[in-house]
ZAMARGU-4260 file (C-alpha; in steps of 0.2 Angstrom, whole numbers, plus 5000, padded with zeros to 4 digits):
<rodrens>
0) 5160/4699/5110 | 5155/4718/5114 | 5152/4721/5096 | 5140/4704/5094 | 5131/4709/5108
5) 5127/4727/5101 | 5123/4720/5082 | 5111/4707/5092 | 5103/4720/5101 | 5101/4731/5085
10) 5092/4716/5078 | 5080/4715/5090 | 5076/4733/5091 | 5073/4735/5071 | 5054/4727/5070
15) 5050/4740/5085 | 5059/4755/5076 | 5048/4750/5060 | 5031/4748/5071 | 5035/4765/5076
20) 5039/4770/5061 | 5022/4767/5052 | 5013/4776/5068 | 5021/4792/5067 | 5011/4806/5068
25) 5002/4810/5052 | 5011/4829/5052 | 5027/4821/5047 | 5018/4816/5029 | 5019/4827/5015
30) 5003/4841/5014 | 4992/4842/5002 | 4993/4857/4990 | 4978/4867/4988 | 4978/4882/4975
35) 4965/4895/4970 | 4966/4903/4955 | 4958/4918/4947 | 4945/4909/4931 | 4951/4925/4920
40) 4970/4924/4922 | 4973/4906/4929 | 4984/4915/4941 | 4985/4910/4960 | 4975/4921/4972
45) 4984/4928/4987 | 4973/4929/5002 | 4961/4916/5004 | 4954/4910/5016 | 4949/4891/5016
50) 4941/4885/5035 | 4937/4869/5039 | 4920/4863/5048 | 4928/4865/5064 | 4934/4882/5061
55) 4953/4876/5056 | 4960/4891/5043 | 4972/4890/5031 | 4978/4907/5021 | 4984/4906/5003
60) 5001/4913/5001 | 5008/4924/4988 | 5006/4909/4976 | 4989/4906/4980 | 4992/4889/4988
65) 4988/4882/5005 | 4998/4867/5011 | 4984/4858/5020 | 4993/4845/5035 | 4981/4842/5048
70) 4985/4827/5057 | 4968/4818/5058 | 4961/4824/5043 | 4976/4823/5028 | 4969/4809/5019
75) 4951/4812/5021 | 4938/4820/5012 | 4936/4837/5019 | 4926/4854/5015 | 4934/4870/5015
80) 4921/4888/5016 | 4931/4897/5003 | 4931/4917/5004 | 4943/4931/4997 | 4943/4950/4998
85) 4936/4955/4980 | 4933/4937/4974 | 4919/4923/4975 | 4919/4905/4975 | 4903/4898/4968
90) 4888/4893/4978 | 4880/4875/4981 | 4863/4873/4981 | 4861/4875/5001 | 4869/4893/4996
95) 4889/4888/5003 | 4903/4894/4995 | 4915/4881/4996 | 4920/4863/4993 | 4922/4847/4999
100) 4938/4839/4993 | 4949/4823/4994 | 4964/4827/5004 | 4977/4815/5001 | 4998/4817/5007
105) 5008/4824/4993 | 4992/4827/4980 | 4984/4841/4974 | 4968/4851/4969 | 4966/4867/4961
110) 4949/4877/4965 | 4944/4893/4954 | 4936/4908/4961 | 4930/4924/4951 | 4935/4940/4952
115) 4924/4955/4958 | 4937/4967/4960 | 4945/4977/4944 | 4961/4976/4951 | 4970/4960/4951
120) 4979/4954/4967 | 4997/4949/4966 | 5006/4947/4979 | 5014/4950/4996 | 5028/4964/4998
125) 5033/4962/5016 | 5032/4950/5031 | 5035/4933/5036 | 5031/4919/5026 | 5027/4927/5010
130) 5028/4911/4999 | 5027/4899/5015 | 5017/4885/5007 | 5023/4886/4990 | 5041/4879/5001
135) 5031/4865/5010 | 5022/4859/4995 | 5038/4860/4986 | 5036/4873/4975 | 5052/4887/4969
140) 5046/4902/4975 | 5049/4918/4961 | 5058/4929/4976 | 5074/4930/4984 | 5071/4928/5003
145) 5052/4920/5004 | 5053/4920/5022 | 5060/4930/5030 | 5069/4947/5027 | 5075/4958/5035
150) 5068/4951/5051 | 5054/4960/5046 | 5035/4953/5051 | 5025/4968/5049 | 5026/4985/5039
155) 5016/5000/5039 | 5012/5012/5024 | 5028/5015/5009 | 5035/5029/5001 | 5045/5023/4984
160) 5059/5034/4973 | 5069/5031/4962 | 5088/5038/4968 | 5104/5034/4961 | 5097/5021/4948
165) 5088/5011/4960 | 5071/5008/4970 | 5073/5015/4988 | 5060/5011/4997 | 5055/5017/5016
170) 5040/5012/5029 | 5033/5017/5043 | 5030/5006/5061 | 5038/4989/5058 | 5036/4972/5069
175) 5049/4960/5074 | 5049/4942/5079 | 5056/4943/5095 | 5047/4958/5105 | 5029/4966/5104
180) 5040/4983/5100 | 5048/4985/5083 | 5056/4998/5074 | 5046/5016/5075 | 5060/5028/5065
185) 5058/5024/5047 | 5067/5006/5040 | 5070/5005/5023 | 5077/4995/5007 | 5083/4996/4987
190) 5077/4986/4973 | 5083/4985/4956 | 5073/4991/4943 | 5063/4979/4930 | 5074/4977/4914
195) 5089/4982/4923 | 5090/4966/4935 | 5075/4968/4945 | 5061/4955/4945 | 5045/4957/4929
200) 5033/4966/4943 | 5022/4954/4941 | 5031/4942/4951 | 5038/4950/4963 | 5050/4964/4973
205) 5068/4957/4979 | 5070/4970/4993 | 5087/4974/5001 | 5084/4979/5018 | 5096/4990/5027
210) 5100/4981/5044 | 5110/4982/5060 | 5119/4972/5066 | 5106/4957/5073 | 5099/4957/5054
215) 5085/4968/5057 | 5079/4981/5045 | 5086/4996/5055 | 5081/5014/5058 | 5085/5025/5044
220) 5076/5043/5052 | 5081/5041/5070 | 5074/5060/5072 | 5076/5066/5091 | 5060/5067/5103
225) 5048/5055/5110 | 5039/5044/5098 | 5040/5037/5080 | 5046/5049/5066 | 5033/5045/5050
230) 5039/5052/5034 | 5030/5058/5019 | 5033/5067/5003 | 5048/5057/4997 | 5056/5065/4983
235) 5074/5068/4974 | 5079/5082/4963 | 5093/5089/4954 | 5105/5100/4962 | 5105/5113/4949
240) 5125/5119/4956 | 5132/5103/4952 | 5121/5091/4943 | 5119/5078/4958 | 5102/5070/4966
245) 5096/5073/4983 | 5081/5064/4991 | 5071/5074/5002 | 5058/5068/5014 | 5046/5078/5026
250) 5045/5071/5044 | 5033/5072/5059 | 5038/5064/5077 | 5022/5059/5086 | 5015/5054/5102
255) 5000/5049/5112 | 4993/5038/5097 | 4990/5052/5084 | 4998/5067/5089 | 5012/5076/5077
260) 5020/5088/5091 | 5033/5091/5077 | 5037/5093/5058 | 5051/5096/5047 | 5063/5092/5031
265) 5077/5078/5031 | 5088/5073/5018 | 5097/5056/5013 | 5112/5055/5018 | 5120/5040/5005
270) 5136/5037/5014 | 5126/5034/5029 | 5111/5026/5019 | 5100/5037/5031 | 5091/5054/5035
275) 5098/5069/5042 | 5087/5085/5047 | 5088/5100/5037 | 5075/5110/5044 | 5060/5112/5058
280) 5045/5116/5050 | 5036/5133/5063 | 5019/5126/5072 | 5005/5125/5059 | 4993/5134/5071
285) 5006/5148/5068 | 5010/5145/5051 | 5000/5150/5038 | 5002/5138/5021 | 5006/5122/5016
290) 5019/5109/5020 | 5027/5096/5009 | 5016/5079/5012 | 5007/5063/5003 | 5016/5058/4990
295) 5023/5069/4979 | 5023/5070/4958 | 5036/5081/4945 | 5024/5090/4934 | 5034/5102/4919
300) 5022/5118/4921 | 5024/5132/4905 | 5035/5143/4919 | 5046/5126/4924 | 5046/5112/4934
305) 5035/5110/4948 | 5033/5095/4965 | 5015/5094/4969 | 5011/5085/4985 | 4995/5074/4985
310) 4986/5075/5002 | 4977/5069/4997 | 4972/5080/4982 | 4989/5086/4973 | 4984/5105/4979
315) 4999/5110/4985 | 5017/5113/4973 | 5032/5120/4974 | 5045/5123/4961 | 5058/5109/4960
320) 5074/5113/4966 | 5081/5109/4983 | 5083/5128/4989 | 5062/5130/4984 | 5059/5116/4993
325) 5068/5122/5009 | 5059/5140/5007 | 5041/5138/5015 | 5036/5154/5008 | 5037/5149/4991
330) 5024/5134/4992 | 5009/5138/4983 | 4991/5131/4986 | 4978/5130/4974 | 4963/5136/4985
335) 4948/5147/4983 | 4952/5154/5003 | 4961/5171/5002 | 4979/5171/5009 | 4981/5172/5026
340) 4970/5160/5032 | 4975/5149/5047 | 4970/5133/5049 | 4958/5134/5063 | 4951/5153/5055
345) 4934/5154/5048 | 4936/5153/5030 | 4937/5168/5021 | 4932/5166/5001 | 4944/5176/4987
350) 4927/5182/4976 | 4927/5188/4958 | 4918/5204/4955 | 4902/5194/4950 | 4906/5187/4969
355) 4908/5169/4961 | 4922/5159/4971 | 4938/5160/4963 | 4951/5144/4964 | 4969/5149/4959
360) 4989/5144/4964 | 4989/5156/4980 | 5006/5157/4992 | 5005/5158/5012 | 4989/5152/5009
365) 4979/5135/5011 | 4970/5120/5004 | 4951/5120/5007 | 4950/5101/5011 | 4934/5092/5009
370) 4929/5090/5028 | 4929/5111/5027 | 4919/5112/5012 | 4905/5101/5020 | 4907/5113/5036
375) 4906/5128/5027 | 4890/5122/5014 | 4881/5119/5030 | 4886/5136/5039 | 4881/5145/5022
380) 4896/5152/5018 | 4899/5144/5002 | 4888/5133/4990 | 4888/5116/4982 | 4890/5124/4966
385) 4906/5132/4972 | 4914/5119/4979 | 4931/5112/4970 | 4931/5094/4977 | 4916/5084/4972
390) 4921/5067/4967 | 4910/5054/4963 | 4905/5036/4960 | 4903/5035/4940 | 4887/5021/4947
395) 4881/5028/4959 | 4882/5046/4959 | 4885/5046/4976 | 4900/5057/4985 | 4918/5047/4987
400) 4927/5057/5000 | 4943/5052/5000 | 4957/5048/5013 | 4970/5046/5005 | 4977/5045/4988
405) 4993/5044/4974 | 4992/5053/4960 | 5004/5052/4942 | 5002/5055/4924 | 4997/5039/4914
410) 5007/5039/4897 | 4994/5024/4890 | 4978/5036/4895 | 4987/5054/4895 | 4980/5058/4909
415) 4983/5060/4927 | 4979/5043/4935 | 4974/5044/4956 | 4971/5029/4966 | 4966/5034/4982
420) 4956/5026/4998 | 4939/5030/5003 | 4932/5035/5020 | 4921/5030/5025 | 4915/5016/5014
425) 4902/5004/5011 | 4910/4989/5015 | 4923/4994/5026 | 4931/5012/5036 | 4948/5012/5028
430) 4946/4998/5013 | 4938/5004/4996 | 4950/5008/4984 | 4944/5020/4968 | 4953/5025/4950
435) 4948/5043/4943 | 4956/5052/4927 | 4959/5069/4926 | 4970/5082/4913 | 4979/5090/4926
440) 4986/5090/4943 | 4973/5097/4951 | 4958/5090/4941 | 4944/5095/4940 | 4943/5076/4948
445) 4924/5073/4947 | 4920/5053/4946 | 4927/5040/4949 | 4925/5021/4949 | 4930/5007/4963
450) 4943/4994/4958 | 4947/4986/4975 | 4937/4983/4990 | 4940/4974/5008 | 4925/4969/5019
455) 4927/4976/5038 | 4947/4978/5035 | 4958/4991/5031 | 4969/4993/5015 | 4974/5012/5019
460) 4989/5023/5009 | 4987/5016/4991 | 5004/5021/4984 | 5005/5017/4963 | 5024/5013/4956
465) 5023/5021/4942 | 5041/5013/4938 | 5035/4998/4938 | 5022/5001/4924 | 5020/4988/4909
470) 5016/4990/4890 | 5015/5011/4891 | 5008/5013/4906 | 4994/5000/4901 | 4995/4993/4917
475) 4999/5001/4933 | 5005/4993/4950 | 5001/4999/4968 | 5001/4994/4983 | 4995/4996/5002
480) 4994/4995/5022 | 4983/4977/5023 | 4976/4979/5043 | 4964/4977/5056 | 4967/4996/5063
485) 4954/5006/5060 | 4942/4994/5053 | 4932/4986/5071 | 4937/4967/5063 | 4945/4960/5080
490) 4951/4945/5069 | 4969/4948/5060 | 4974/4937/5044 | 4989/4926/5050 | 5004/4933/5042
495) 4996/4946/5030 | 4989/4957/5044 | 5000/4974/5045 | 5009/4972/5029 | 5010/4978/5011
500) 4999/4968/4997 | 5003/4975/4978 | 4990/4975/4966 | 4989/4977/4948 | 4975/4985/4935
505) 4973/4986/4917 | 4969/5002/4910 | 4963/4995/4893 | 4947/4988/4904 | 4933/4996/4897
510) 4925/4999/4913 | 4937/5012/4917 | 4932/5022/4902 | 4926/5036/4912 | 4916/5050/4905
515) 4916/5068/4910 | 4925/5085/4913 | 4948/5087/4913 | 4948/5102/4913 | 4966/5111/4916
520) 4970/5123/4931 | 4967/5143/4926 | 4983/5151/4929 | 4989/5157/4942 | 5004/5163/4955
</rodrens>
């Protein structure tokens, strides 16, 4: 009987169960899958933004593909504004750019912007979500973890090197999910390399983070003192006692925001997968030289090899060899300043005998940076004519001052190839990114041409991969810090703010045939 009563009861209940069933909440249906492609490559556009009449946004992922679910409005016929960094949809004729389009559960539409930027945007490197909608429109996303690795939801600028046959890669401040406060000492990963089991770079980086014991990518230069430990200058050379690499890194501990109280030398440490300190570097107010930061280069000089450091300009080397390294008196600048010089002195000029300004290599001397050659042309000391740093927009002729930069040799140009941040720019402080060619290390760099650019955001610390280069060094691959900081835009892209964005340029475009001087350095020592 009890068994009747409770198939009876089932009975009764199933046309209520089905009533409810076709009133469920429209969220429960299957999105519709929006992608925006580039009208060159066909290729899906990371990064734009599609917003609704009522101000509803959807960002594309790394696919370029929005799954678009709104309850209320799947099914409907709805217009999307449609912007991107770099690329244009095309107008209407009340001047919009966007598109009204049929939304329907499970369907599909694919929207075509054209590209104003040189460079070509790829993907995401870090953070959540990387191929979010591609998974909920039911795509197969090209990565191994496309949502979550590491724990990791936001990552400041990289430092890559190749160590022991693989990728290592290492950031600075890094969010988590569950607390405002992150990582501040330095998490990193490896990657294998394209050809040898790592992913066409084109697709994508599978990143394997080093982690504690909750999952999250840990802290691999936990240096002591208050405040983060950044590093820069990440290099590996060969121990010339016994044929082994060792990866080096400078350090600086910060506080109050800005402040670097302390710098120094670590070393990799492979059995522990961290850093360990070799040396404190002496207060710069004291010291009179350069330090090892930016991101280093190995150039093979007439005399040996050398590391330069570019910081931004690649005006400071050393020879390569752990003990030069570790011996601050044998870095050398390239500098027109006589040796001696501390960073707060008044600039004294090394003069020929006709009293023209002489730039050679130099040591316990320093870099005369471009903010001190605009002081010193205004105090009188020195003229335009004689200043070493003078890059400008091929265009324009205008001055590109730059913030920051990479710099390696090119095998498809043979050249020197800098990518490097502006600031300030036109569009935005932190955000326009420039190519320049040069036939050596130290330029002359002189113009330049502007491959990316960000309206009111920031895309700071460009860093190329020369590793990951296609066909010959035909096309490079760099990357950089996508964020509000710096840039005033009080309004954050969900998911992509604070994180690494890699972009892709083809040298063979002839827009980047730029004319003028490439010159090599005059001796020196």
């Amino acid at each position: 009987m009890r068994l009747q009563r409770a198939i009876a009861r089932l009975i009764a209940f199933l046309p209520c169960a089905m009533a409810l069933a076709e009133d469920a909440p429209q969220a429960r249906r299957a999105p519709f899958k929006i992608e925006v492609v580039d009208q060159e490559t066909g290729r899906g556009i990371p990064l734009v933004e599609l917003r609704t009449v009522n101000q509803i946004r959807y960002i594309t992922d790394s696919a370029g593909i929005a799954a678009f679910d709104e309850p209320g409005l799947l099914g409907k016929k709805v217009y999307f504004s449609i912007t991107s960094h770099g690329y244009e949809f095309e107008k209407d004729g009340f001047g919009y750019h966007g598109k009204a389009v049929e939304t329907t559960p499970g369907g599909s539409v694919k929207l075509v912007m054209r590209r104003m930027n040189l460079a070509r945007r790829l993907y995401r490197v870090t953070g959540a979500g990387i191929y979010r909608d591609t998974i909920l429109t039911g795509g197969k996303p090209p990565i191994r973890e496309p949502l979550l690795n590491g724990l990791v939801l936001g990552q400041d600028s990289v430092l890559t090197a190749i160590y022991q046959g693989k990728i290592h890669w290492f950031w600075g401040d890094t969010n988590r999910p569950d607390y405002p406060l992150g990582n501040f000492h330095t998490p990193g990963a490896t990657s294998l390399l394209p050809g040898q089991g790592g992913l066409d770079p084109e697709v994508g980086v599978d990143l394997s983070y080093f982690v504690d014991e909750r999952g999250f990518a840990r802290p691999t230069a936990p240096m002591p003192g208050d405040g983060p430990t950044w590093l820069s200058g990440l290099v590996v050379l060969t121990d010339q006692a016994d044929g082994r690499e060792r990866m080096f890194a400078s350090y600086a501990k910060v506080r109050n925001m800005l402040e670097v109280y302390e710098r120094g030398l670590v070393e990799w440490d492979p059995k522990q997968n961290r850093f360990e300190k070799r040396m404190t570097f002496p207060d710069e107010s004291q010291y009179v030289g350069e330090l090892p930061d930016g991101h280093p280069l190995l150039v093979q000089e007439a005399d040996g090899e050398y590391v330069y450091f570019a910081s931004p300009y690649p005006l400071t080397r050393v020879r390569a060899t752990p003990e030069h390294l570790m011996r601050l008196g044998d870095y050398q600048a390239y500098t027109c300043l006589l040796p001696g010089v501390k960073r707060h002195d008044p600039p004294r000029f090394d003069r020929d005998e006709a009293g023209r300004v002489r730039y050679t290599w130099k040591t316990h001397a320093r870099v005369m940076r471009e903010d001190e050659q605009r002081r010193a042309i205004a105090a009188g000391r020195i003229r335009k004519g004689e200043v070493y740093l003078n890059l400008r927009d091929v265009e324009t002729g205008r001055a590109v001052r730059v913030h920051g930069a990479s710099v390696y040799w090119n095998p498809y140009r043979r050249q020197y190839l800098m990518i490097a941040v502006e600031s300030p720019g036109e569009t935005s402080q932190l955000g326009e990114i420039w190519c320049a060619f040069a036939n050596a290390p130290v330029g002359p760099w002189r113009l330049a041409r502007k491959i990316v650019t960000h309206t009111r955001y920031s895309f700071y610390n460009p860093k190329q991969h020369p590793m990951l280069a296609k066909e010959g060094g035909k096309v490079v691959f760099f990357e950089g810090t996508y964020t509000t900081t710096f840039s005033g835009n009080p309004d954050p892209t969900p998911r992509y703010d604070y994180n690494q964005v890699m972009y892709s340029l083809d040298l063979s475009d002839p827009r980047l045939s730029l004319p003028g001087p490439g010159d090599k350095a005059p001796a020196g020592g």
